[in-house]
N, C-alpha and C positions, 0 to 999 in steps of 0.2 A: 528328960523324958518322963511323960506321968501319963497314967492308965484313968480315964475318967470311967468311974463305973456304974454312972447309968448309962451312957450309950457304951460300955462293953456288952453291958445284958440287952438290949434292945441289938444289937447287932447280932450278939448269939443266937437271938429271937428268930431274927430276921433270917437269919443264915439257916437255922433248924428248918424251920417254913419253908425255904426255896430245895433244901437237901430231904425233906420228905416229898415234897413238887418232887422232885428228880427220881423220887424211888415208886413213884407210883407212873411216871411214865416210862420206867425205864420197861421195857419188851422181855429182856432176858430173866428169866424165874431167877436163876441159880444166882444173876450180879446183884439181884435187890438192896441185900444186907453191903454189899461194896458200894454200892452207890451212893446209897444213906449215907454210909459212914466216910465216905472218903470225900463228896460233895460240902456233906457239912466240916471237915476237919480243912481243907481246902479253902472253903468259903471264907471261912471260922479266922482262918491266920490271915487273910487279908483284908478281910471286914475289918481285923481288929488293929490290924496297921492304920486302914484308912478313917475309921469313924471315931476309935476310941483310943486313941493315942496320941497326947499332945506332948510337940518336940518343941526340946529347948530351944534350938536353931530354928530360924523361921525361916530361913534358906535350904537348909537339909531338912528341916521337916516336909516345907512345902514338894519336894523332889521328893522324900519318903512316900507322901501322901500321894502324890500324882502314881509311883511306881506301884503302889498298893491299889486305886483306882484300877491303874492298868490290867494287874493282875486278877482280879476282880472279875473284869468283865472275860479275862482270858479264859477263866476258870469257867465263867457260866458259859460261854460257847464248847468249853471242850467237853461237859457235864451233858450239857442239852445232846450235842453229837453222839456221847457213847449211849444216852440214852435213847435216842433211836434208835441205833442198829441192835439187828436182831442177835447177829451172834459174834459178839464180842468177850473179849479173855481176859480176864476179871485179872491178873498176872500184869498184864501189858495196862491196862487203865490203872494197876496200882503204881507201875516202878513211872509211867511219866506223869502220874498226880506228885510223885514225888519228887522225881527228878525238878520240874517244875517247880514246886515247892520250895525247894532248896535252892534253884537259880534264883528266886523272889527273896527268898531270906541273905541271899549273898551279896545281892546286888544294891537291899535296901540297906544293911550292912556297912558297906564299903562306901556308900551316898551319904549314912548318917556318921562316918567318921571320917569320911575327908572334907567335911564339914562348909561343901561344897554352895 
């Protein structure tokens, strides 16, 4: 596994850009600062599975890539969501960013070492 680090920075890029998009739409004054930060850290770990991460296996990476993909788009639906609703609990949008988070790290994980 190697981290190519121009598309890491051109992903962080990208990721920043969509995680400020998210905090300027977001409704709720007081979620601002959780939005920003949990959209981009969110974005951030799956961006950089999928764009800037190339895997030794090209079978488990391929699956890496695709579950990073996945997650990806899960994130920007669940981001877009909280950022509509007007009054949402900044609490509950952290523990399932993260909970999420951690089903994505487990699953890419356990893809990239049964070597599938």
């Amino acid at each position: 596994m190697t981290i190519r680090v121009f598309n890491l920075i051109i992903s962080l890029v990208l990721c920043a850009l969509i995680a400020w998009w998210f905090s300027i739409l977001c409704y709720n004054p007081d979620g601002v600062l959780a939005m920003a930060i949990g959209s981009f850290v969110t974005l951030a770990v799956t961006g950089a599975g999928a764009f800037a991460v190339r895997w030794s296996n090209e079978r488990s990476g391929m699956m890496c890539r695709l579950l990073s993909y996945i997650f990806f788009f899960v994130f920007l639906i669940l981001n877009l969501i909280f950022a509509f609703f007007t009054s949402w609990s900044i609490p509950l949008y952290c523990i399932m960013s993260g909970v999420i988070v951690c089903v994505y790290l487990l699953w890419t994980h356990w893809v990239f070492s049964t070597g599938l």
